[in-house]
GUMARMAR-518796 format. One record per residue (C-alpha): x, y, z; residue in three letters. Coordinates in steps of 0.2 Angstrom, whole numbers, plus 5000, padded with zeros to 4 digits. Layout:
<sites>
XYZALA;...
</sites>
This chain:
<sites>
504249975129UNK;504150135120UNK;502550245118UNK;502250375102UNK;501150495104UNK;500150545090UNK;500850665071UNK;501650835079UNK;500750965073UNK;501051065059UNK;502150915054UNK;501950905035UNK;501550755025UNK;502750655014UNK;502650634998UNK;503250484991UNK;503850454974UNK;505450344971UNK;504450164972UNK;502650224970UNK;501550294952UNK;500450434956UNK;500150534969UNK;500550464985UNK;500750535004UNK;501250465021UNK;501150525036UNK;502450395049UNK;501250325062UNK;503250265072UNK;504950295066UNK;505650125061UNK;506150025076UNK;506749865077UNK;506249815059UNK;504649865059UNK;503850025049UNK;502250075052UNK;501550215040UNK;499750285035UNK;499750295017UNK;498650385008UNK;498450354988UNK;497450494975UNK;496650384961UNK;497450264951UNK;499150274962UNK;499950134967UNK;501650064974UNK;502949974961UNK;503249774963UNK;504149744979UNK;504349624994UNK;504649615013UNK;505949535022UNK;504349455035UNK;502749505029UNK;501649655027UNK;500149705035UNK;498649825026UNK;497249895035UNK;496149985023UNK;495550165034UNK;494950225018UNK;494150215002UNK;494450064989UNK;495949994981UNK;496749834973UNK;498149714981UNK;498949604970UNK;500049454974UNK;500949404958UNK;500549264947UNK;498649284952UNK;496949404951UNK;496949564958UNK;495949594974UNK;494749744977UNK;495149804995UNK;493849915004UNK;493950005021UNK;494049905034UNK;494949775027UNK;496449685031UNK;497749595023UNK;499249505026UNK;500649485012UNK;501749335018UNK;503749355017UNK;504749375000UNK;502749374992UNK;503049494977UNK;501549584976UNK;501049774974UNK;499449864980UNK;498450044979UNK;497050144974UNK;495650124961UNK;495450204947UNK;493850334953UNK;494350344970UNK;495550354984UNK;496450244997UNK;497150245013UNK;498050115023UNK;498950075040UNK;500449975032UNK;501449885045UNK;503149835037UNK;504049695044UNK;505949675041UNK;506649775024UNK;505649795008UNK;506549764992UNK;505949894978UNK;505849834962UNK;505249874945UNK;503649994942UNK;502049894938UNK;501549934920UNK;500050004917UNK;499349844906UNK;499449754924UNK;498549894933UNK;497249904918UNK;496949714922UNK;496449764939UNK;495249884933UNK;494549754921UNK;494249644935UNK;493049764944UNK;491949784927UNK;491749594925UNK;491449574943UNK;489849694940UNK;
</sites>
């Protein structure tokens, strides 16, 4: 057993870039231990991570505001605080904020992610189409 205590203070924030469009921070909620990554991520409007996959899953839990997930070869899904989702393993998939708001998310990381290509903004846009139709 290992216990992490809470973000040392006046640790700073890291941004991300390499895999993600926009804006995006996270803060390590444990280092990396035995295959598993746990990181709060926080996403400024209309970022979002590139396609990718985990070796065994992934885990989301919205803490804050409202985003999209998006497994491919189907719809987007709006995701809103509270929620959780689970992204099964290999799943190719890619997830973030909306458009007019931000997001944050726990996301539990199970076995190694493979990057891929950034999600082109048409695909994004679909996302966004989504929420107008819906209204």
């Amino acid at each position: 057993m290992q216990v992490f205590h809470g973000r040392d203070q006046g640790k700073p924030s890291e941004r991300r870039g390499a895999t993600f469009t926009g804006v995006v921070w996270a803060d390590p909620v444990m280092p990396p231990a035995e295959n598993v990554g746990i990181n709060h991520v926080f996403f400024s409007p209309g970022a979002r991570t590139f396609w990718h996959t985990h070796e065994h899953g992934q885990v989301l839990h919205v803490t804050s505001g409202r985003g999209w997930v998006c497994v491919e070869g189907e719809a987007p899904q709006e995701i809103r605080q509270g929620d959780v989702v689970w992204i099964r393993p290999h799943e190719r998939h890619w997830h973030g904020a909306a458009s007019d708001t931000f997001m944050a998310h726990l996301a539990i990381s199970l076995g190694k992610a493979d990057w891929q290509e950034a999600l082109p903004e048409t695909d994004y846009a679909r996302a966004e189409n989504c929420a107008t139709e819906a209204q």
